[in-house]
N, CA, C and O atoms as a Tripos MOL2 file, in Angstrom:
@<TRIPOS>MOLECULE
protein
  268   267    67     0     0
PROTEIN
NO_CHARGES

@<TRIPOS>ATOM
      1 N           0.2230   10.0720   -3.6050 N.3       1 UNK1
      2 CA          0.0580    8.6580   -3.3520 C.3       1 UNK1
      3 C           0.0620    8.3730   -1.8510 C.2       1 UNK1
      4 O          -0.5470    7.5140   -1.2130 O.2       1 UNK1
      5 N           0.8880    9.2950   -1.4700 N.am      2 UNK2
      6 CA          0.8400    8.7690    0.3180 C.3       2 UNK2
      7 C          -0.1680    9.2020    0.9050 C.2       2 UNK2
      8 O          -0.7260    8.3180    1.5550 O.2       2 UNK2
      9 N          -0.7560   10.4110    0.9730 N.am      3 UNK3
     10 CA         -2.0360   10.6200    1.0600 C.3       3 UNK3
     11 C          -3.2170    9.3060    1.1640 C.2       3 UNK3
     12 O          -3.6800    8.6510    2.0980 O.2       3 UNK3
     13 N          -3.4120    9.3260   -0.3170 N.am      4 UNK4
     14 CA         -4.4160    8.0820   -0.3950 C.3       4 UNK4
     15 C          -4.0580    6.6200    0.6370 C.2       4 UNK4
     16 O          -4.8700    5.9990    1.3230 O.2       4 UNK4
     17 N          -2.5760    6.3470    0.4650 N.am      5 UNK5
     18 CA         -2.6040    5.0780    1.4260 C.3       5 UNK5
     19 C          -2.6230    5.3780    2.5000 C.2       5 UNK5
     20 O          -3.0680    4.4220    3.1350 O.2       5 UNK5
     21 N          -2.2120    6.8290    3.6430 N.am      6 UNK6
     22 CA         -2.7150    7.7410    5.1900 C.3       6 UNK6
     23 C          -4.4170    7.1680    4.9210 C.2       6 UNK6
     24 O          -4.9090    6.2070    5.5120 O.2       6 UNK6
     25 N          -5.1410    8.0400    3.8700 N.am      7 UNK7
     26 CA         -6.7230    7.6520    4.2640 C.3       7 UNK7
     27 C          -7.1260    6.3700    4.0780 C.2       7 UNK7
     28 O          -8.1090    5.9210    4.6680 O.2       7 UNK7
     29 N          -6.2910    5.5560    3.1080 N.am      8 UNK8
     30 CA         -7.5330    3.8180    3.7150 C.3       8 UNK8
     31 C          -6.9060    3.2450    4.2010 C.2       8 UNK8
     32 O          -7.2230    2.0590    4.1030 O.2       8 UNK8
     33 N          -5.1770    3.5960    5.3470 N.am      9 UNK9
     34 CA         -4.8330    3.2130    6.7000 C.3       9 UNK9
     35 C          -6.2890    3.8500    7.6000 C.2       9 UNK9
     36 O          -7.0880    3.0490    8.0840 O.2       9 UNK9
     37 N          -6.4050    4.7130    7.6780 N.am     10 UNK10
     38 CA         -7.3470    5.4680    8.4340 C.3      10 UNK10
     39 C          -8.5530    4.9600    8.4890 C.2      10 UNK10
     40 O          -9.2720    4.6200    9.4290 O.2      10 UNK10
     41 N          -8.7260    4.9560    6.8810 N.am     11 UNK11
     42 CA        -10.1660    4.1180    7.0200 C.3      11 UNK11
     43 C         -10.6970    2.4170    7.2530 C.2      11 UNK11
     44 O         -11.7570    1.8910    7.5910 O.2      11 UNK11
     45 N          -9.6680    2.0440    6.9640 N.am     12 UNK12
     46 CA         -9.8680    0.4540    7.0970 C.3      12 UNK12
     47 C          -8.7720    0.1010    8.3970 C.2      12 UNK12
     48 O          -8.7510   -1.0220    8.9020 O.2      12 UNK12
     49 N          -8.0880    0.9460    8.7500 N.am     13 UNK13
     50 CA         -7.1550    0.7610    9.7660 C.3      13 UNK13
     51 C          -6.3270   -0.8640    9.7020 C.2      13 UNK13
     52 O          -6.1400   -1.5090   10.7340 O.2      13 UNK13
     53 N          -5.8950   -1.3570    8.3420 N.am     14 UNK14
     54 CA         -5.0780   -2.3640    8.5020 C.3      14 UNK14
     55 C          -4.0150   -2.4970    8.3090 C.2      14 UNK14
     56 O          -3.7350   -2.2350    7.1400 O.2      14 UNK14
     57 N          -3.2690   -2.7690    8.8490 N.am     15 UNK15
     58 CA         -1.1390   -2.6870    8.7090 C.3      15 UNK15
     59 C          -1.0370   -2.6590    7.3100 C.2      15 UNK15
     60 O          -0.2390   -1.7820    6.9760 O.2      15 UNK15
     61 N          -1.4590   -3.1870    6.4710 N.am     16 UNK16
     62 CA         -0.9560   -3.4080    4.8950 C.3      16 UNK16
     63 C          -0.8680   -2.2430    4.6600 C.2      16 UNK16
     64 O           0.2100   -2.0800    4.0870 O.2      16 UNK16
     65 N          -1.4740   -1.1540    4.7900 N.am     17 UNK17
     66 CA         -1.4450    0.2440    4.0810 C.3      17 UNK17
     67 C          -0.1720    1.2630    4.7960 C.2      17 UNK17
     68 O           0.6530    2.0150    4.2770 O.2      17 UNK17
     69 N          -0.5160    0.8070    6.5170 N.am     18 UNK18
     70 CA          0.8370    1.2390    7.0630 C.3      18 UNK18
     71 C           2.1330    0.7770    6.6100 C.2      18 UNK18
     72 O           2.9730    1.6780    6.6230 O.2      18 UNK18
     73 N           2.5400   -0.3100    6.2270 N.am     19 UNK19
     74 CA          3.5280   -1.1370    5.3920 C.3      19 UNK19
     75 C           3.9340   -0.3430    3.9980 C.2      19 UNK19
     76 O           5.0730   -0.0030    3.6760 O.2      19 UNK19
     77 N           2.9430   -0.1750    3.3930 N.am     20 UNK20
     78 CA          2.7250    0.5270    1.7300 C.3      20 UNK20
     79 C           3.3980    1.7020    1.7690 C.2      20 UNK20
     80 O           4.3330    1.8800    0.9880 O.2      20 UNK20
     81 N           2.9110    2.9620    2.9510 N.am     21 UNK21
     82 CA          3.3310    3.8690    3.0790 C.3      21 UNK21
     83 C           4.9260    4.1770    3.3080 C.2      21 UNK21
     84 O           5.7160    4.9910    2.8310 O.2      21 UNK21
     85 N           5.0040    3.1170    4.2780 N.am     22 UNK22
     86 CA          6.6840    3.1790    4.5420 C.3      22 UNK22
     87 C           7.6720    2.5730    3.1290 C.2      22 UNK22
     88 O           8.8980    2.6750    3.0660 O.2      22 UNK22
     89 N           7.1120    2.1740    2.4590 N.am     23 UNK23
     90 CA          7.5100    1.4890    1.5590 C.3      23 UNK23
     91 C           8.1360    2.1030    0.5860 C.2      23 UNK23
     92 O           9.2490    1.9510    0.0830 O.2      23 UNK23
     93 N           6.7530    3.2380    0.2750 N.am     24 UNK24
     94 CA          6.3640    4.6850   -1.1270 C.3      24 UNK24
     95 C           7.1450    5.6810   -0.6040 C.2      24 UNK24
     96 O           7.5650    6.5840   -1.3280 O.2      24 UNK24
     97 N           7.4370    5.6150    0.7910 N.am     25 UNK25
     98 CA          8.7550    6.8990    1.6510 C.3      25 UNK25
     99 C           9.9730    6.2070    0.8770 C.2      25 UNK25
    100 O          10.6470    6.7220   -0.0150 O.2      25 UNK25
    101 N          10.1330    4.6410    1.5370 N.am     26 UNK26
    102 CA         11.5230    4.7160    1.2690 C.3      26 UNK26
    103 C          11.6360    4.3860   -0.3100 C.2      26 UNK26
    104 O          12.7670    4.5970   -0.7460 O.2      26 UNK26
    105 N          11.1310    4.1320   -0.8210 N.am     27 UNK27
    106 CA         10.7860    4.4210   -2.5360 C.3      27 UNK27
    107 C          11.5590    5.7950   -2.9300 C.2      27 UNK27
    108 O          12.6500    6.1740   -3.3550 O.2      27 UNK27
    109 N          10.4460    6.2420   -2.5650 N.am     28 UNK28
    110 CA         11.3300    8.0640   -2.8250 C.3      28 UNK28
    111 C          12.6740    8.5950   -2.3920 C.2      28 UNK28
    112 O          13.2870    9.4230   -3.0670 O.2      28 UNK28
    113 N          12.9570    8.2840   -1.6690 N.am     29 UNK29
    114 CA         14.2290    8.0660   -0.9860 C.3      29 UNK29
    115 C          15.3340    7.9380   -2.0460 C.2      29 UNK29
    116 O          15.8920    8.8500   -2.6560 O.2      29 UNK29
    117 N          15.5200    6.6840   -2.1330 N.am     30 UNK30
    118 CA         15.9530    5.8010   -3.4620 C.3      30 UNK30
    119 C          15.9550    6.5880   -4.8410 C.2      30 UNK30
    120 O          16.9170    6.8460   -5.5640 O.2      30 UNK30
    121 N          14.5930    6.9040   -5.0060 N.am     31 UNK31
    122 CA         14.5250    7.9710   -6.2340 C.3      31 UNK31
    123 C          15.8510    8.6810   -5.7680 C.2      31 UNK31
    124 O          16.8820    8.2780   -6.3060 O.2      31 UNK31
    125 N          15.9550    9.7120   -4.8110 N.am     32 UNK32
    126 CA         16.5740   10.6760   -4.8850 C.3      32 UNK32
    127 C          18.2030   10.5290   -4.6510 C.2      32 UNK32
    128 O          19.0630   11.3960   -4.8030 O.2      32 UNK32
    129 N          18.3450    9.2130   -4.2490 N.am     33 UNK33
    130 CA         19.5720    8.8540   -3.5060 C.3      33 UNK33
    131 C          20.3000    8.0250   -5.6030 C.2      33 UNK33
    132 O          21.3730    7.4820   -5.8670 O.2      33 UNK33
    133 N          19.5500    8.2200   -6.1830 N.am     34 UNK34
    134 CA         19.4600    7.8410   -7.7850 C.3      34 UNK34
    135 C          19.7570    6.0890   -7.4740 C.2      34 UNK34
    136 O          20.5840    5.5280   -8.1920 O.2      34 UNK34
    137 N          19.3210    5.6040   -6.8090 N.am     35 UNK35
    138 CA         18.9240    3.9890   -6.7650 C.3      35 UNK35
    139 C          17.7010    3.2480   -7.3690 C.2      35 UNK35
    140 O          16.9910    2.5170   -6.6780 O.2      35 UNK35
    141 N          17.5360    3.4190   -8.3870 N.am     36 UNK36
    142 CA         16.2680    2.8480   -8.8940 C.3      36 UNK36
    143 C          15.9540    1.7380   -8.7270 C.2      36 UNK36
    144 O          14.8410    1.5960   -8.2200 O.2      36 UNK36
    145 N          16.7540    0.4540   -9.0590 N.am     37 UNK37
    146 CA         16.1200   -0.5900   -9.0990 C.3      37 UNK37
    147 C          15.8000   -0.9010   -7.2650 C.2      37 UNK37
    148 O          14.7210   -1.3790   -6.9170 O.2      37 UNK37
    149 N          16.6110   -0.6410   -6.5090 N.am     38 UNK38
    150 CA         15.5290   -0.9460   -5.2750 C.3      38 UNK38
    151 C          14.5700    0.1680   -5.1000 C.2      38 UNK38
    152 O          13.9500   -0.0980   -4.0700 O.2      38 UNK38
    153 N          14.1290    1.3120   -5.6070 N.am     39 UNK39
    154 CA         13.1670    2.1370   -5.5150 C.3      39 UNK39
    155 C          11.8970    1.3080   -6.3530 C.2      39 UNK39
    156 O          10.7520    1.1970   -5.9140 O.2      39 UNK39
    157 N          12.2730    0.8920   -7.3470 N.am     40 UNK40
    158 CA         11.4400   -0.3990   -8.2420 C.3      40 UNK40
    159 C          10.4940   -1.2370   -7.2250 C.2      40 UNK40
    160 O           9.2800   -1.3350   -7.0440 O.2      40 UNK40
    161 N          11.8440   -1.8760   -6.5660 N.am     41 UNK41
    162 CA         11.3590   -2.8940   -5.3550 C.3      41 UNK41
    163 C          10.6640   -2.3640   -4.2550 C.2      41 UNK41
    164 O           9.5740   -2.9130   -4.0990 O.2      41 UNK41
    165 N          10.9880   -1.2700   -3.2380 N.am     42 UNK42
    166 CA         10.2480   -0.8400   -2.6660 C.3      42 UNK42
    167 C           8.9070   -0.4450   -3.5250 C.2      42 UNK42
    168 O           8.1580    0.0640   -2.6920 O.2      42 UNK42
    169 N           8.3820   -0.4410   -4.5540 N.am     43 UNK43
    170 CA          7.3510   -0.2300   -5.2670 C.3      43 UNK43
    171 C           6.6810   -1.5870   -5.1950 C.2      43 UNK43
    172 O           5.5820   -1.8040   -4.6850 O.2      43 UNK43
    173 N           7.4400   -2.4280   -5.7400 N.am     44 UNK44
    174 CA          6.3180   -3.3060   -5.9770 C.3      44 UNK44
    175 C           5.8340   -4.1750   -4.9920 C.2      44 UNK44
    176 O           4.9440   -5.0030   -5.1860 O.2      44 UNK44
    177 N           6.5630   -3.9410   -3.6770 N.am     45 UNK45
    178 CA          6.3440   -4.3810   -2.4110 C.3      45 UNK45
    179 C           5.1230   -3.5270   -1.8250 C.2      45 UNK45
    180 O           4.1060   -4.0440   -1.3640 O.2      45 UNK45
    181 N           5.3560   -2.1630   -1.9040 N.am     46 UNK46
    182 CA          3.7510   -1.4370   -1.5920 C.3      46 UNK46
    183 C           2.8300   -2.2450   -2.5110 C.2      46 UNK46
    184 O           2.0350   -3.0020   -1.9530 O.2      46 UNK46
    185 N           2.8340   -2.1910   -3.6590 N.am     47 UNK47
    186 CA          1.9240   -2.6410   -4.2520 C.3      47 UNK47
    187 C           1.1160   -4.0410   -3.9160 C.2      47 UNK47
    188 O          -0.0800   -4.2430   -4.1250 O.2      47 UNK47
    189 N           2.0080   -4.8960   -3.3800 N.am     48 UNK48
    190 CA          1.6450   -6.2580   -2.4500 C.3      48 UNK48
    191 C           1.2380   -6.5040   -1.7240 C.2      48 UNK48
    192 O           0.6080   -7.5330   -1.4810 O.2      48 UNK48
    193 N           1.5360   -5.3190   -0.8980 N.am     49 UNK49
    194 CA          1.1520   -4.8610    0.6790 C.3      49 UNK49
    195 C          -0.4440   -4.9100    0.4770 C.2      49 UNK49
    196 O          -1.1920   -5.6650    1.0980 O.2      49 UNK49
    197 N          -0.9300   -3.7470   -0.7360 N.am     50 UNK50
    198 CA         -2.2690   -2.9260   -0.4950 C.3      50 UNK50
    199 C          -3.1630   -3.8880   -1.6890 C.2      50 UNK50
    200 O          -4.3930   -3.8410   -1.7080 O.2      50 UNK50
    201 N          -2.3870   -4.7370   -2.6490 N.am     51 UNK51
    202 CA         -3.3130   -6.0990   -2.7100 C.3      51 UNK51
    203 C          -3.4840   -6.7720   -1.5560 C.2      51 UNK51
    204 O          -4.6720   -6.9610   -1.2940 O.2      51 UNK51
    205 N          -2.8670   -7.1150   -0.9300 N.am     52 UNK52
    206 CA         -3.5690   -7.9760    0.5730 C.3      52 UNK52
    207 C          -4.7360   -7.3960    0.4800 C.2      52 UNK52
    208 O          -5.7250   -7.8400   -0.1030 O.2      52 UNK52
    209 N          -4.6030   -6.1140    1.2150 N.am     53 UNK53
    210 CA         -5.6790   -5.6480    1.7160 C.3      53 UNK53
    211 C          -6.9510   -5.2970    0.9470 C.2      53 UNK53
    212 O          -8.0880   -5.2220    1.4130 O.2      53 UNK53
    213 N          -6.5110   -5.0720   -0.4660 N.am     54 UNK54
    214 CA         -7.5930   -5.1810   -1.6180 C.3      54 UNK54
    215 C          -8.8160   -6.3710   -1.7270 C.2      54 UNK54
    216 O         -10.0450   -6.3520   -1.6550 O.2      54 UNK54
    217 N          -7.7180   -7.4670   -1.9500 N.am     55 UNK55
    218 CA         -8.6920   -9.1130   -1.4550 C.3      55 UNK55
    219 C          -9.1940   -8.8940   -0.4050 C.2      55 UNK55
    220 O         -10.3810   -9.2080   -0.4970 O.2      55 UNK55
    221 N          -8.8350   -8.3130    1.1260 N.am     56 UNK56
    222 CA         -9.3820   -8.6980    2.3660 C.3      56 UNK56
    223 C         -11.0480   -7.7040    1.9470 C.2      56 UNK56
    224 O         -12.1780   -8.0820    2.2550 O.2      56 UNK56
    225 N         -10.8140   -6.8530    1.4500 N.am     57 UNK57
    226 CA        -12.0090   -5.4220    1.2650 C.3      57 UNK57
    227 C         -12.7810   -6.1620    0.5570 C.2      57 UNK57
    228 O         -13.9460   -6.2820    0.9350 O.2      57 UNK57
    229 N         -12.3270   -6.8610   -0.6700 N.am     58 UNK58
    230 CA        -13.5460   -7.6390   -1.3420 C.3      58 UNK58
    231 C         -14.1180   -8.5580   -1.1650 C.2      58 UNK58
    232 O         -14.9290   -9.1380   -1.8880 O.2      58 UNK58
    233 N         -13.7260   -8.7960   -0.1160 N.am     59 UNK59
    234 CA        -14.3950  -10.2550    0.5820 C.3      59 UNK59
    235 C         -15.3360   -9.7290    1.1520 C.2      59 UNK59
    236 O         -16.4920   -9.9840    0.8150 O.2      59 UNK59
    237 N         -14.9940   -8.7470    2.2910 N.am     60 UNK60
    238 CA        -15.6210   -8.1840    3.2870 C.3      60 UNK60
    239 C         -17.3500   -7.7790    2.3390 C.2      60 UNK60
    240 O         -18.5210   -8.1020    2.5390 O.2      60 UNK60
    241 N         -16.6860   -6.9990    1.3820 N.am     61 UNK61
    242 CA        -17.8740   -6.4440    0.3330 C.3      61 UNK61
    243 C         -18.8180   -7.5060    0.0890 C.2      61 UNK61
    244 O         -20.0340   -7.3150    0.1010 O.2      61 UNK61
    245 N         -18.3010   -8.5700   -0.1220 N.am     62 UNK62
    246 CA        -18.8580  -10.0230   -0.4660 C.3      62 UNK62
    247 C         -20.0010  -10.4000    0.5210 C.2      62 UNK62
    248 O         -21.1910  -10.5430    0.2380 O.2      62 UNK62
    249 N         -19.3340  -10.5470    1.8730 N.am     63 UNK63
    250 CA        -19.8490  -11.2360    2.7170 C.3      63 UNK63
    251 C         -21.3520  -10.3360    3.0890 C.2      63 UNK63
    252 O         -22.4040  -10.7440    3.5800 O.2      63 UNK63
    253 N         -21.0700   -9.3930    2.7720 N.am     64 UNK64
    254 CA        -22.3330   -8.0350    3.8080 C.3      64 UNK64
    255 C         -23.4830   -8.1930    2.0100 C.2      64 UNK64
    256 O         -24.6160   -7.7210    2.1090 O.2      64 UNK64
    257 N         -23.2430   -8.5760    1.1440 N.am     65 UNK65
    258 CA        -23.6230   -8.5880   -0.3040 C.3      65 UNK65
    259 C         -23.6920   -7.1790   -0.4260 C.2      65 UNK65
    260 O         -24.8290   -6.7390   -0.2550 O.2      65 UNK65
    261 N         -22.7070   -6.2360   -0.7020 N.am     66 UNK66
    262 CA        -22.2010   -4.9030   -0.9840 C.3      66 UNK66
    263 C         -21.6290   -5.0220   -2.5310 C.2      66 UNK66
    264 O         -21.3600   -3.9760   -3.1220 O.2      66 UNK66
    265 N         -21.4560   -6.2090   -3.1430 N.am     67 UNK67
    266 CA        -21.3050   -7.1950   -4.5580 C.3      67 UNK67
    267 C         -21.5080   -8.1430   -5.0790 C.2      67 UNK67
    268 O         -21.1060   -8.3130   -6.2300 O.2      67 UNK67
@<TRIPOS>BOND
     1     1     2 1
     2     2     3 1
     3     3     4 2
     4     3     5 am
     5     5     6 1
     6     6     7 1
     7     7     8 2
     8     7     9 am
     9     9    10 1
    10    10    11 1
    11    11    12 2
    12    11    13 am
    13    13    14 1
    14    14    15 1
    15    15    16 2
    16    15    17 am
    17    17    18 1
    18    18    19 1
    19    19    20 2
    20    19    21 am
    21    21    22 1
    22    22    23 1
    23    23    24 2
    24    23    25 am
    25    25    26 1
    26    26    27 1
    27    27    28 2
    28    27    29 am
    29    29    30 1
    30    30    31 1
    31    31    32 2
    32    31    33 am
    33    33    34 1
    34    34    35 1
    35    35    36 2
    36    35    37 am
    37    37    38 1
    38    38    39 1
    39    39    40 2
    40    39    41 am
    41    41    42 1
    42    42    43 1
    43    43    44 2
    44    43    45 am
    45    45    46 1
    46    46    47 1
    47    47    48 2
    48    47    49 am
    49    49    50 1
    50    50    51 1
    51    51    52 2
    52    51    53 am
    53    53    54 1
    54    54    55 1
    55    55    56 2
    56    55    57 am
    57    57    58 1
    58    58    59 1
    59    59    60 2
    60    59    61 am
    61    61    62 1
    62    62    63 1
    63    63    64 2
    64    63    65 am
    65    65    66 1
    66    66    67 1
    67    67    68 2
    68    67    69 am
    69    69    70 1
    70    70    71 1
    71    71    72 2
    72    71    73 am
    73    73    74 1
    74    74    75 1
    75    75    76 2
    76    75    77 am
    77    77    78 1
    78    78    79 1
    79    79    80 2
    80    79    81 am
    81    81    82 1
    82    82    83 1
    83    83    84 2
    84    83    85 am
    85    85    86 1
    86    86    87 1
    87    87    88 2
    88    87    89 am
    89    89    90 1
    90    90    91 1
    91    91    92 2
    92    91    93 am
    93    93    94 1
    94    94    95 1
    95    95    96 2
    96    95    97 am
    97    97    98 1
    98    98    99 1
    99    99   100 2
   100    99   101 am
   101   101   102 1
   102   102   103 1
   103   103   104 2
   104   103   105 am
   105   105   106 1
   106   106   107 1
   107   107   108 2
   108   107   109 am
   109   109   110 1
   110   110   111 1
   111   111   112 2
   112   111   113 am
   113   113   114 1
   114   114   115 1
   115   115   116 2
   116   115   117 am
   117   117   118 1
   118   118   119 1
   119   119   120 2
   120   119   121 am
   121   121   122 1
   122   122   123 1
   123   123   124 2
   124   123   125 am
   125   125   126 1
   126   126   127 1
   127   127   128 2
   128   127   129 am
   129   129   130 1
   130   130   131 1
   131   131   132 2
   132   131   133 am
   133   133   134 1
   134   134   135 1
   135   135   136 2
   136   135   137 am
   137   137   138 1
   138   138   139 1
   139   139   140 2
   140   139   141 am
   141   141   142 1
   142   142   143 1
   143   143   144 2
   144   143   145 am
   145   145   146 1
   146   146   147 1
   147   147   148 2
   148   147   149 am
   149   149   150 1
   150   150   151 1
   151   151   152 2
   152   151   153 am
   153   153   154 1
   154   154   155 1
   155   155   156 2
   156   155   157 am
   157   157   158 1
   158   158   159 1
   159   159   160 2
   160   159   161 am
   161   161   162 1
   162   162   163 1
   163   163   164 2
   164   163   165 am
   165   165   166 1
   166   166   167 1
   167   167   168 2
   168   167   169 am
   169   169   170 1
   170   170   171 1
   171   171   172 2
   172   171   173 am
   173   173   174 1
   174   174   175 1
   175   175   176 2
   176   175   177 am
   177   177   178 1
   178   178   179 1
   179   179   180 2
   180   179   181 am
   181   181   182 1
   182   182   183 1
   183   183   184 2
   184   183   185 am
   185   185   186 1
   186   186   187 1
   187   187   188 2
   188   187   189 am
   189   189   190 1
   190   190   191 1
   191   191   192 2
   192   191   193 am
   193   193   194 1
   194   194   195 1
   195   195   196 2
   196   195   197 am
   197   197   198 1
   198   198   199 1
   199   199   200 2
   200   199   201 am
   201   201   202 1
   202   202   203 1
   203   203   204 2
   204   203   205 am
   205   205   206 1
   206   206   207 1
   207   207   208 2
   208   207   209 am
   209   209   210 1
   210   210   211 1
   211   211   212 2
   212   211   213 am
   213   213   214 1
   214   214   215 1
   215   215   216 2
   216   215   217 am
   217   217   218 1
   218   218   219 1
   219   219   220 2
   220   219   221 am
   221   221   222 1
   222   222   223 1
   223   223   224 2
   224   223   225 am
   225   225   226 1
   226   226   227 1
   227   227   228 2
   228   227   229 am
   229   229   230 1
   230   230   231 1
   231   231   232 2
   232   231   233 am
   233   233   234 1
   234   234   235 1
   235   235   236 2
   236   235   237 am
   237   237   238 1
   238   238   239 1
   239   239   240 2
   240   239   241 am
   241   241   242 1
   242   242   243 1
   243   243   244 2
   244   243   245 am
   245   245   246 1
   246   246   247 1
   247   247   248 2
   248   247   249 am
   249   249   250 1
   250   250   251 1
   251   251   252 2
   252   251   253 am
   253   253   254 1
   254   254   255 1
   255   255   256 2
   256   255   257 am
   257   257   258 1
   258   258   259 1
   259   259   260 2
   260   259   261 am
   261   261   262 1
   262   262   263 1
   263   263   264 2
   264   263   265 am
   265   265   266 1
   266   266   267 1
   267   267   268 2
@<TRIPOS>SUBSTRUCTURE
     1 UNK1         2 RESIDUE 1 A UNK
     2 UNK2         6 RESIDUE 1 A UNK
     3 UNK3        10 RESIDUE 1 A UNK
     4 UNK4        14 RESIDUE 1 A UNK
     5 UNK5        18 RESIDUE 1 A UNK
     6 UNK6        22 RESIDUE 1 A UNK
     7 UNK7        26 RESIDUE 1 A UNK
     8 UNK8        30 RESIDUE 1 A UNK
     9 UNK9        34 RESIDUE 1 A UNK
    10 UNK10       38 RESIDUE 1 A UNK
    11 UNK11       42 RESIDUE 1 A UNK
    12 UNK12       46 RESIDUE 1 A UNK
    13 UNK13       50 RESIDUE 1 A UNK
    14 UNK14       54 RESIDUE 1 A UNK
    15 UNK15       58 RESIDUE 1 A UNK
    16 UNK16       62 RESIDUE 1 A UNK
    17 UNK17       66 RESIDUE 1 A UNK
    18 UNK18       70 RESIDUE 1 A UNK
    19 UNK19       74 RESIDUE 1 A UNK
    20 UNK20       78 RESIDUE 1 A UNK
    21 UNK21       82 RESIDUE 1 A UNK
    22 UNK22       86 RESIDUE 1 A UNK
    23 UNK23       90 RESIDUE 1 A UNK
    24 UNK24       94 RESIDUE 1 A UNK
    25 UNK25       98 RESIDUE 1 A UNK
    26 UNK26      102 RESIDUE 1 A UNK
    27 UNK27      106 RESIDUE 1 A UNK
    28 UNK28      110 RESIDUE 1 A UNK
    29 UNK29      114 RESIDUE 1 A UNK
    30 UNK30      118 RESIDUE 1 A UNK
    31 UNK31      122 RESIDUE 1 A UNK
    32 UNK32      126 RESIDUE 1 A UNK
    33 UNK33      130 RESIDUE 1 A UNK
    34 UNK34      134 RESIDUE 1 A UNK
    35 UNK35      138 RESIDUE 1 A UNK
    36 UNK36      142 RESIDUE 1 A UNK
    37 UNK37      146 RESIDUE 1 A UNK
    38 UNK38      150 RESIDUE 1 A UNK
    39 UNK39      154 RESIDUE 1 A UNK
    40 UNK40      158 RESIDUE 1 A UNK
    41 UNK41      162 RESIDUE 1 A UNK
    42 UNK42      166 RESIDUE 1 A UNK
    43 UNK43      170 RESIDUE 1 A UNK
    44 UNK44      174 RESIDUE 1 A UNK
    45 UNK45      178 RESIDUE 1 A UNK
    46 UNK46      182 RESIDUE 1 A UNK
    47 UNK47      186 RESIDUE 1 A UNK
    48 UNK48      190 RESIDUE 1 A UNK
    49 UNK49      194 RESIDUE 1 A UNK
    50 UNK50      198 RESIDUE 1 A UNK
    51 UNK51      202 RESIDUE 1 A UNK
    52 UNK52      206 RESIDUE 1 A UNK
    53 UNK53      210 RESIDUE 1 A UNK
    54 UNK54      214 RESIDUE 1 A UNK
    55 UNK55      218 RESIDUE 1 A UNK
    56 UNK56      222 RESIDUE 1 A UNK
    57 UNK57      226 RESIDUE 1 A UNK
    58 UNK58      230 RESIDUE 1 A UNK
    59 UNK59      234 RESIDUE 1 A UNK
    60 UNK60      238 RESIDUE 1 A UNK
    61 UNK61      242 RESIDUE 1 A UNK
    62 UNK62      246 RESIDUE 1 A UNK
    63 UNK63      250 RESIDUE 1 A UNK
    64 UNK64      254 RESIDUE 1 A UNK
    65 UNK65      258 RESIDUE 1 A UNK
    66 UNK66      262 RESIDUE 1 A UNK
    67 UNK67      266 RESIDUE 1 A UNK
């Protein structure tokens, strides 16, 4: 998973994915530290993060008519 959010930081270069990543670290973290429910939260906060940036991509797609 961190992988994928490294390449469309890379590729779209927008903080939301840098955000996501730190997020899915300290996620795992948590896993291991056996804290789930804020490992939960750090989850669904990435997940918020890289909707931003989901809407911002489909707009973009929009505007160039790429959809």
């Amino acid at each position: 998973m961190l992988g994928e959010i490294n390449i469309a930081h890379n590729v779209i270069g927008r903080q939301d994915f840098l955000q996501a990543g730190e997020k899915v670290t300290v996620a795992i973290e948590k896993v291991q530290q056996g804290l789930f429910e804020e490992a939960i939260r750090q989850v669904s906060e990435a997940i918020s993060a890289v909707a931003s940036s989901g809407q911002w991509s489909m707009q973009v797609l929009k505007d160039n008519s790429f959809l």
